[in-house]
SEVEX-736296 format. One line per 4 residues: their letters; for each residue x, y, z of C-alpha. Coordinates in Angstrom, 3 decimals. Layout:
N
A = X:Y:Z | ...;
END
This chain:
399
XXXX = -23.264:-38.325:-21.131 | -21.344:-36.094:-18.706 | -21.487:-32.603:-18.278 | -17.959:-30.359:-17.213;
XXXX = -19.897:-27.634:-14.756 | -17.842:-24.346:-14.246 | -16.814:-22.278:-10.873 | -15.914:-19.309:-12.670;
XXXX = -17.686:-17.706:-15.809 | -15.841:-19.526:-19.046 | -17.156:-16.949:-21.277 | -15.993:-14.236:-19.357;
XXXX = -14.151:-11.232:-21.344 | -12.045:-8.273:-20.028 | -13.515:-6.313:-23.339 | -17.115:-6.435:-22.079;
XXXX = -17.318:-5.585:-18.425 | -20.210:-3.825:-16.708 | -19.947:-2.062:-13.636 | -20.996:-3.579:-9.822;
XXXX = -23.901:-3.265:-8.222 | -23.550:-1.849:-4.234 | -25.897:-2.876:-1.510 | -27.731:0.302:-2.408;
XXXX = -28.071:-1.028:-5.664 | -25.890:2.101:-7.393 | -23.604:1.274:-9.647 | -19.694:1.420:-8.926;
XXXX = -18.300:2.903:-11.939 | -14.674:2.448:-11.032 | -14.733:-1.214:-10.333 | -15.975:-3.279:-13.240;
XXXX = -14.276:-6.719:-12.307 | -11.643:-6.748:-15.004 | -9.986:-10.317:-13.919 | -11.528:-13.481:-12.420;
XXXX = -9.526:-14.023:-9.393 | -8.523:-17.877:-8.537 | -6.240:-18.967:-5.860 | -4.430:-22.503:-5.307;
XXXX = -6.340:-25.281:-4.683 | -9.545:-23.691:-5.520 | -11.881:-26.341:-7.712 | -12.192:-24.707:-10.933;
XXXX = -14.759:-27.594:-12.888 | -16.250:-30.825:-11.952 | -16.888:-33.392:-14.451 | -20.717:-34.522:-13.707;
XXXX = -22.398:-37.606:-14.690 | -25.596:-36.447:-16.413 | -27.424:-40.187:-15.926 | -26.940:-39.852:-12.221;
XXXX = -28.758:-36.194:-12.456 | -30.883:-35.987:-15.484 | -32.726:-33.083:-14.453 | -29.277:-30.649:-14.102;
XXXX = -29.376:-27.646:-16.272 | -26.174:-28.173:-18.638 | -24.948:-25.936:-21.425 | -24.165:-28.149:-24.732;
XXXX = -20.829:-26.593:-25.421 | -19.371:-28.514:-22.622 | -21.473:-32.050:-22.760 | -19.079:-35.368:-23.847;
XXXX = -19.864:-38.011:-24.148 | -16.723:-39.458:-22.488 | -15.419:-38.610:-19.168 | -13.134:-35.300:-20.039;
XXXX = -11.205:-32.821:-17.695 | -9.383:-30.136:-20.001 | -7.106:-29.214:-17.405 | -3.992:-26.866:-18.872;
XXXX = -1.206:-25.214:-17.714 | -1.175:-24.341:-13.870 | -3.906:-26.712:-13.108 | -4.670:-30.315:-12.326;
XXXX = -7.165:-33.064:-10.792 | -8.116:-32.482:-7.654 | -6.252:-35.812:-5.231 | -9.292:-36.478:-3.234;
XXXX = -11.378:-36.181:-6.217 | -10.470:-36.951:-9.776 | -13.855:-35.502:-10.968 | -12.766:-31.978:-10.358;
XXXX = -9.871:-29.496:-11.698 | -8.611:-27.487:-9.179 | -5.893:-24.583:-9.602 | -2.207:-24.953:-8.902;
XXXX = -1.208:-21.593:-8.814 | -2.697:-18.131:-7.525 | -3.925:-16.235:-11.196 | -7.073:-15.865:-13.072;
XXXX = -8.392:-18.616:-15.313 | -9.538:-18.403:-18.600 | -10.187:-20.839:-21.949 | -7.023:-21.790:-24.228;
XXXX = -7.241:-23.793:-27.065 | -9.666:-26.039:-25.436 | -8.215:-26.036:-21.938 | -8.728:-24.285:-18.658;
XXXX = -5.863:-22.269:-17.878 | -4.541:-20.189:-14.745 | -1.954:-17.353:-15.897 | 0.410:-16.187:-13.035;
XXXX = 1.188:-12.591:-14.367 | -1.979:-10.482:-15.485 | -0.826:-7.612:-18.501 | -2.608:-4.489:-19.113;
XXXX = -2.226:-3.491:-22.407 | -2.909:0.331:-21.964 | -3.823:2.618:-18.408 | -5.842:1.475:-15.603;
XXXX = -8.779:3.789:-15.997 | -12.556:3.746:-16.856 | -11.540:1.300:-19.686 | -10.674:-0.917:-16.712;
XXXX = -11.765:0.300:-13.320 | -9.816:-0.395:-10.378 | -7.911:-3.866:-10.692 | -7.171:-6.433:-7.712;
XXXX = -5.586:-9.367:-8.940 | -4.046:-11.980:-6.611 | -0.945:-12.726:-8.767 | 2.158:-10.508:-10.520;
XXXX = 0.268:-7.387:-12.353 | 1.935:-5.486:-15.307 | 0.418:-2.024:-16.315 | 1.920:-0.953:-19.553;
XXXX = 0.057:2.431:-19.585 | -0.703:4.784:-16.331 | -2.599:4.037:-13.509 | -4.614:7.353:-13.855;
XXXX = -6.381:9.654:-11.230 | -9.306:7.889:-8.880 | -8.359:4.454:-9.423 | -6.290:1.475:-7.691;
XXXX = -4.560:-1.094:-8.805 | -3.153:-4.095:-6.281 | -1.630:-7.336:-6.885 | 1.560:-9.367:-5.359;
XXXX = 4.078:-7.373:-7.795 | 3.545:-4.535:-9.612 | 5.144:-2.975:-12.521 | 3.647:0.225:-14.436;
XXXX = 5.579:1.318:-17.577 | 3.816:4.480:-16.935 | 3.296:7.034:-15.182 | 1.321:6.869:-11.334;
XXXX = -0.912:9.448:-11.133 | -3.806:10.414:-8.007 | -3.941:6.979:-7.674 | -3.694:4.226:-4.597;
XXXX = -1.149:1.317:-5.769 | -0.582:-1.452:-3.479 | 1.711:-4.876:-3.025 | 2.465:-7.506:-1.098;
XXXX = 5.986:-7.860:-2.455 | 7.753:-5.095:-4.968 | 6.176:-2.119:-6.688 | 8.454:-0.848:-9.786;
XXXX = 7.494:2.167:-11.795 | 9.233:3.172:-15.414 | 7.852:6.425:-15.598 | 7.251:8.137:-12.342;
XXXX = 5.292:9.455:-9.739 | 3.429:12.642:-9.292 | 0.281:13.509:-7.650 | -2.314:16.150:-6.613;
XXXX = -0.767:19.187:-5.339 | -3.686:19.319:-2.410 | -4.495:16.873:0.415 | -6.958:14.552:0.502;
XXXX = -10.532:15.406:2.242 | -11.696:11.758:2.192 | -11.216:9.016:4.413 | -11.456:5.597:5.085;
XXXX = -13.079:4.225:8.166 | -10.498:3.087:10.643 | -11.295:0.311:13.280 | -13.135:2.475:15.520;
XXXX = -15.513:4.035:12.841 | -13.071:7.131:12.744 | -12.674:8.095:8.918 | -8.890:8.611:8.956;
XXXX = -7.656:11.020:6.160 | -5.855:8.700:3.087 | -3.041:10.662:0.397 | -4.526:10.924:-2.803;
XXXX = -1.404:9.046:-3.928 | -0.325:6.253:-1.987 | 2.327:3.216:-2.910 | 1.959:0.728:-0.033;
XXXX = 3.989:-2.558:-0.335 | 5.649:-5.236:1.964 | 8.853:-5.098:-0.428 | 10.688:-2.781:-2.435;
XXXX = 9.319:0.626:-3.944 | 12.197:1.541:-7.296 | 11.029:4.860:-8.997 | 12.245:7.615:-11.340;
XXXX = 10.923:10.529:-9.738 | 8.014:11.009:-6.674 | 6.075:14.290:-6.230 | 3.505:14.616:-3.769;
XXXX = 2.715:11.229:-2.882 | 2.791:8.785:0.162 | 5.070:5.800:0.079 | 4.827:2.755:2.802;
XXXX = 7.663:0.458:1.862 | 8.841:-2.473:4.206 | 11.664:-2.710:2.724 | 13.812:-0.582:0.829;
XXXX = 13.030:2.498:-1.181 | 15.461:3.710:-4.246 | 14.035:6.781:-6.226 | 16.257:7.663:-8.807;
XXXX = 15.559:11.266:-9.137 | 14.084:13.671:-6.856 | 11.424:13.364:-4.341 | 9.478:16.319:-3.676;
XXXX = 6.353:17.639:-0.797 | 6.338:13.838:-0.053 | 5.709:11.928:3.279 | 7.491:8.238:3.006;
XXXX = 7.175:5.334:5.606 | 10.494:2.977:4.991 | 11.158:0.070:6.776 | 14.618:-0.518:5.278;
XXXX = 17.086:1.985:3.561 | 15.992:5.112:1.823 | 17.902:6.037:-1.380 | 17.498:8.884:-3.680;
XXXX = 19.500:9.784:-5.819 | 18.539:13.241:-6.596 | 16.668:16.012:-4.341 | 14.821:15.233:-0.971;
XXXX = 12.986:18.502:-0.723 | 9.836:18.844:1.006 | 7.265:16.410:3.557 | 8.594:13.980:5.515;
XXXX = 10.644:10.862:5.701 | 10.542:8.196:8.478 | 13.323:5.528:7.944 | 15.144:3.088:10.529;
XXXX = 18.707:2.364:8.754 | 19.730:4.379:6.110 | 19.013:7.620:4.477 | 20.720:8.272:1.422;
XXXX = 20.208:11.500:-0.630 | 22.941:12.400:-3.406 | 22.402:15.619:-4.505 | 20.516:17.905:-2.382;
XXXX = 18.925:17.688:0.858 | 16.199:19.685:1.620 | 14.972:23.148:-0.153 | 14.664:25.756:1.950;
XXXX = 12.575:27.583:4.400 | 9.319:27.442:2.947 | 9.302:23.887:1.815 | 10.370:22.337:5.190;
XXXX = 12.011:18.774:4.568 | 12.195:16.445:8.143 | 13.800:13.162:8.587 | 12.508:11.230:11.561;
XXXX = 14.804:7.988:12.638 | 15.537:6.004:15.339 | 12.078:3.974:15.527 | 10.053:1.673:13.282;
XXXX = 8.297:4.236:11.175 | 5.314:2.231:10.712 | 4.560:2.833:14.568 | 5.116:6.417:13.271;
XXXX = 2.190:5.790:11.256 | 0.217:3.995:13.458 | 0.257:6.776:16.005 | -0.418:9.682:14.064;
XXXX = -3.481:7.549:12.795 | -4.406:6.784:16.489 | -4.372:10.272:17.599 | -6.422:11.611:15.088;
XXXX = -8.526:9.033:16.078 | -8.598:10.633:19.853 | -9.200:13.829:18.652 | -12.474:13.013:17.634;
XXXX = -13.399:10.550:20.238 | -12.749:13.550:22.675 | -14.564:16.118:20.658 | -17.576:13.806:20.956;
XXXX = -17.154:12.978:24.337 | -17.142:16.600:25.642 | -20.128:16.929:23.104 | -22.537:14.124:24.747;
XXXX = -21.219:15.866:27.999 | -22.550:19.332:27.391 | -25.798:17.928:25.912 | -26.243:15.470:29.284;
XXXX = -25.798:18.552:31.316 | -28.479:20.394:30.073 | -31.826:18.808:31.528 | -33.003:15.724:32.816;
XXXX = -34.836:14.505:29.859 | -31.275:15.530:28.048 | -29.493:13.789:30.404 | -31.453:10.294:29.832;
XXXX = -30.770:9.977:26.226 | -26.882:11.098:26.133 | -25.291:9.675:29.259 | -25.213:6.005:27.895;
XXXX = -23.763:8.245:25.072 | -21.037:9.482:27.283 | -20.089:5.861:28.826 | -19.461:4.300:25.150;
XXXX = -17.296:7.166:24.181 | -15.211:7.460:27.404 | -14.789:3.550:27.237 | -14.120:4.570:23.610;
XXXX = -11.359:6.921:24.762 | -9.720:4.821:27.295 | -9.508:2.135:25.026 | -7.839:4.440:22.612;
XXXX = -5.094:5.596:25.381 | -4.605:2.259:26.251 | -3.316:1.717:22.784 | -1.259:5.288:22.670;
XXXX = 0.474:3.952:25.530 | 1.178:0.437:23.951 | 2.976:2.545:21.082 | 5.009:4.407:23.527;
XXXX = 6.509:1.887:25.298 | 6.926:0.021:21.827 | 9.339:3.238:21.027 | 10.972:3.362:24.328;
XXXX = 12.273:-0.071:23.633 | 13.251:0.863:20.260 | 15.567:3.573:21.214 | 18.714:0.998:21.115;
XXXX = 18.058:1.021:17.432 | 18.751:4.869:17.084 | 22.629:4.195:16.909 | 23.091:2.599:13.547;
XXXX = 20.554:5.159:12.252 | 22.613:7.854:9.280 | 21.706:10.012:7.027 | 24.151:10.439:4.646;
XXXX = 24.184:13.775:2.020 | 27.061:13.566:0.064 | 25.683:16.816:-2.347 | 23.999:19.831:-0.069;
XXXX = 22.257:20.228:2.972 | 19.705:23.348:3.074 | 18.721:25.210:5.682 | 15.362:24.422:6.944;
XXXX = 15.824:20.561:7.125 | 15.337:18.944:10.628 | 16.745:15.319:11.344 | 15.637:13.700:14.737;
XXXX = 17.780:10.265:15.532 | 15.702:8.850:18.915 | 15.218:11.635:21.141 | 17.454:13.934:19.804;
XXXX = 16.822:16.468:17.160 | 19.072:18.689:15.047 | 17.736:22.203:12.825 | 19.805:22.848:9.868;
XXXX = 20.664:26.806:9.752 | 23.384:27.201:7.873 | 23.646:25.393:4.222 | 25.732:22.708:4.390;
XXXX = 27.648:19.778:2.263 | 29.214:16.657:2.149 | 28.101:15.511:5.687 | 26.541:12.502:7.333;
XXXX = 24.979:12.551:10.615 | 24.569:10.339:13.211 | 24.276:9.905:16.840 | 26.502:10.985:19.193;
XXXX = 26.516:11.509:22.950 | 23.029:12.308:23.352 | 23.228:14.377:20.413 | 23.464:14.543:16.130;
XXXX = 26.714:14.796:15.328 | 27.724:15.627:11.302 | 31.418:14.453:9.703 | 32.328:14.100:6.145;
XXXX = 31.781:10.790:4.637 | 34.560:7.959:4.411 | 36.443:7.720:1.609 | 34.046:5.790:-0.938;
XXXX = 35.723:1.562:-1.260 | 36.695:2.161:-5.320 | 34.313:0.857:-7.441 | 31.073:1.113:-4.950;
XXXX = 28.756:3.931:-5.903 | 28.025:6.397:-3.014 | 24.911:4.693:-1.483 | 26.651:1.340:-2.114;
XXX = 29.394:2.304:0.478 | 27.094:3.187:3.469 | 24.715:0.241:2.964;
END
């Protein structure tokens, strides 16, 4: 008799999910566990010989009395060990017509919500509803035929949405704890991937793209990160944009005075990022360093219980400088960069937009049209576009 004993739960069903359990033993109502993760390599079942261990618990459903591995699609025997199925792909396994399976690309048939919870999934994720308010959803691709709402979506490669992007009007008042035990403030709507970010529209929301970002309609009160080229097709109005190559916006750039739009180029925007993060994070180091001072100052018996106080936060602080300084320099020797930098607005230019190319920094007063800008001698210089090759759309031409 042999008995086939299962690493993951074989009568596992995304229907009937229950939410986790904390540390604190309260239950997490947005994360329910909707997908049994698997990655290559990982041993899935192991055939066991039930004479050799007589006393193993065993369920019937899977006792033969042959030797039998039902490996399926995207799995096989392990090589060291022909007793065990391992997985040959990164997906989640399941049952299918009698065989272990591992399926590459997880669908959602309907919105990532409390039907759900929040979904990780270590392969290619397809949401055919919305990813609604409060929850996440990360995987290697994504694709949501809906709409992205107050949520947090994140990639390692591409994220593609059909329908759009618009979040909370307000900012968010929670946080995340950073390295240092600083919470840092996080967007209520953030797209963060290592690829390509292609939307319809983007309203309020925080984009971190390593590579390119095309929105095909306006982007409004938004702050975006870009690593590559930053194309929109419509209306940049509003927030910020950090980019290192190309920014592209068709029709109009900027709104007007009271919706403030700044482009920021020249440097790797992700050190942008990363130093906006760190000073927030010296901010409050300080503010609790001249704290622990104050209270140390006040007595002797004060002065015993907060001055160790005050020597972890000043190291605290150093260390923190140290790394503002790193930063810095890393921009200093980024500066070369700033000369291939353009932003390019072939529709018009309001007043109240402010491009900075490296050092240099230009406020738009006047309205404006049909100009690109780029860096001249030690200063933004504006001309009308070349003449467009024929065939080649308008961001085509300047990428």
């Amino acid at each position: 008799m042999y008995y086939l004993h299962h690493y993951f739960d074989p009568d596992f069903s995304h229907v009937r999910l229950t939410p986790e359990q904390g540390e604190s033993g309260a239950a997490h109502l947005r994360y329910l566990g909707y997908v049994q993760n698997v990655v290559s390599g990982q041993v899935l079942a192991e055939i066991i010989d039930l004479e050799k261990f007589p006393d193993l618990p065993h369920d019937p459903r899977f006792t033969y009395q042959e030797r039998y591995l039902p490996a399926g699609p995207n799995c096989a025997l392990h090589p060291g060990n022909p007793d065990k199925i391992i997985a040959r792909a990164n997906g989640y396994c399941f049952y299918h017509n009698g065989l272990i399976n591992v399926k590459k690309l997880l669908n959602v048939r309907g919105n990532v919500g409390f039907s759900t919870g929040s979904i990780f999934f270590v392969g290619d994720l397809a949401v055919h509803g919305d990813v609604q308010t409060g929850f996440s959803a990360t995987a290697r691709n994504l694709l949501v035929r809906g709409h992205i709402e107050s949520a947090k979506v994140k990639a390692v490669g591409d994220i593609v949405c059909s329908a759009g992007v618009k979040g909370a009007n307000t900012s968010a008042v929670d946080g995340e704890p950073s390295g240092g035990g600083v919470f840092e403030p996080v967007p209520d709507t953030l797209l963060d991937c290592g690829g390509n970010i292609r939307l319809p529209f983007c309203e309020h929301a925080q984009l971190r793209a390593r590579g390119n970002v095309i929105i095909d309609g306006h982007c409004l009160h938004s702050t975006l990160y870009v690593g590559g080229n930053l194309i929109i097709k419509g209306r940049l109005q509003g927030g910020a944009a950090y980019a290192n190559r190309v920014v592209y916006v068709g029709e109009q750039l900027g709104g007007d005075y009271a919706s403030p739009t700044r482009v920021c180029m020249g440097y790797d925007p992700f050190d942008f990022l990363a130093l906006q993060k760190l000073e927030n994070q010296i901010v409050y180091i300080r503010d609790k360093f001249l704290y622990f001072e104050k209270q140390a100052a006040r007595n002797s018996v004060m002065e015993q219980e907060f001055q160790p106080r005050v020597q972890v936060v000043r190291r605290k602080l150093r260390i923190a400088n140290g790394r503002r300084n790193v930063l810095w320099r890393r921009f200093a020797a980024d500066e070369q960069n700033a000369t291939r930098c353009r932003v390019v607005a072939p529709g018009k230019i309001m007043p109240g937009t402010e491009i900075s190319i490296g050092r240099t920094f230009l406020d738009i007063s006047r309205e404006m049209a049909n100009q690109a800008f780029l860096l001249g001698d030690d200063e933004i210089i504006s001309r009308c576009p070349a003449l467009l090759h024929a065939g080649e759309s308008a961001a085509d031409a300047w990428l």
